[in-house]
C-alpha positions in Angstrom: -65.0 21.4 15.9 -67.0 18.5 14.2 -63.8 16.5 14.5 -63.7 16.9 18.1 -67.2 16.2 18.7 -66.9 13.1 17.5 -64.1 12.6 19.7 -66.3 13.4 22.7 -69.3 11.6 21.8 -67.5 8.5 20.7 -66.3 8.7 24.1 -69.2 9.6 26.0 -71.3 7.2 24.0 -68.5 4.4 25.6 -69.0 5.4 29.0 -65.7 8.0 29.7 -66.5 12.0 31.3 -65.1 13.7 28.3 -64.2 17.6 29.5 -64.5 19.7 26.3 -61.6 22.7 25.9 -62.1 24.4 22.6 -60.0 27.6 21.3 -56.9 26.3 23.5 -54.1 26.2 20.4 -50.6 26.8 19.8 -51.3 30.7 18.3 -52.9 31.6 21.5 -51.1 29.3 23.9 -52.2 31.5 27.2 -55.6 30.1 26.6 -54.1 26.1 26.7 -51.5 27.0 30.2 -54.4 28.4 32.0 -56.9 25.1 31.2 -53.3 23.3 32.6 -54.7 21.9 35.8 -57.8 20.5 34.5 -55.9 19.0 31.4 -53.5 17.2 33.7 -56.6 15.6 35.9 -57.3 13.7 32.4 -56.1 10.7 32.1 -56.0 10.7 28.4 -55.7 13.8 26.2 -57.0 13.9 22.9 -55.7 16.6 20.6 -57.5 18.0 17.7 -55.9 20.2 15.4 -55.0 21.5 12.1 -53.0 24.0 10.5 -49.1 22.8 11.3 -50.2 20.0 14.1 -48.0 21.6 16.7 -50.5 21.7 19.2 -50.2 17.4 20.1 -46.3 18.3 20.6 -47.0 21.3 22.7 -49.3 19.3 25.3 -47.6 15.8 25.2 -44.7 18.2 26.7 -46.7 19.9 29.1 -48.6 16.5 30.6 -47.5 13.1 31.5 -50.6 11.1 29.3 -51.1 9.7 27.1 -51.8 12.1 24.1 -54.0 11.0 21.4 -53.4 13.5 18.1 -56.0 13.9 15.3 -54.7 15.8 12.4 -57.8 17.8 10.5 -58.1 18.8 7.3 -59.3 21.9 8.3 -56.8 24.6 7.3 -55.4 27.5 5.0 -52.1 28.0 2.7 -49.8 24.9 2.8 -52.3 22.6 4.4 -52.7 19.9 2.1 -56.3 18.6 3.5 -55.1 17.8 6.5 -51.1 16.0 5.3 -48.9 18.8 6.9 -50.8 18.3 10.2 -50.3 14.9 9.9 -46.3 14.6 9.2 -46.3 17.0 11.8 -47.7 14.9 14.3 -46.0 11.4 12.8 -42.6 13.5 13.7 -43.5 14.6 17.2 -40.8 14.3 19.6 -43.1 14.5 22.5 -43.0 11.1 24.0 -46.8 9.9 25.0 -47.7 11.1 21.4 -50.1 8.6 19.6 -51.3 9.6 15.7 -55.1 8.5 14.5 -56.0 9.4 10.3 -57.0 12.7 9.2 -60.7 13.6 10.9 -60.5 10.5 12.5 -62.6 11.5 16.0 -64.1 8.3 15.9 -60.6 6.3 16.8 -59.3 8.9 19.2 -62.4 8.5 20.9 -62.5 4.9 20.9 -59.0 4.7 21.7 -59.3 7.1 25.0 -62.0 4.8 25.5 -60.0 2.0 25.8 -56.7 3.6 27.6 -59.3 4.7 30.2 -60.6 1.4 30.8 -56.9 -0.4 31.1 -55.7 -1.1 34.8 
């Protein structure tokens, strides 16, 4: 969550309405189909998450944005600090799929900042 904070504020501090979806992953993806119709209102999604990364693949297939993906470090058993989220999301065949560093919020925000602001 203090990954995706700093997404938000970074955001918000630029000017953008950020809506905030926490608890919306891949294990419990009822949670992320009902949130759908807000999601797809966005014109930028940013994607926080962990574990395997699956979740920036799952949504750059469900919208047509541009998806912004920040691997975390926070995870259990073959995480790596944050590495297996990352490949994962490096090898995303979800078109629309953009990669920032590991706990980078600061970029994704920045950058939704800036793909917000485009023409």
């Amino acid at each position: 969550m203090p990954v995706a904070e700093e997404a938000a504020i970074t955001a918000e501090l630029l000017g953008n309405k950020v809506l905030r979806i926490y608890d919306a992953g891949v294990a419990g993806i009822h949670r992320l189909v009902d949130k759908l119709p807000e999601i797809r209102k966005c014109r930028v999604v940013v994607v926080i998450a962990g574990m395997e990364g699956a979740l920036a693949s799952v949504v750059g297939g469900l919208v047509d944005k541009p998806v912004i993906a920040v691997p975390t470090s926070v995870g259990y058993g073959a995480n790596f600090g944050g590495i297996s989220a990352l490949l994962a999301m490096l090898t995303s065949c979800s078109t629309g799929v953009t990669v920032v560093n590991i706990d980078n919020g600061f970029g994704a925000g920045f950058s939704a900042s800036m793909i917000n602001k485009m023409e």
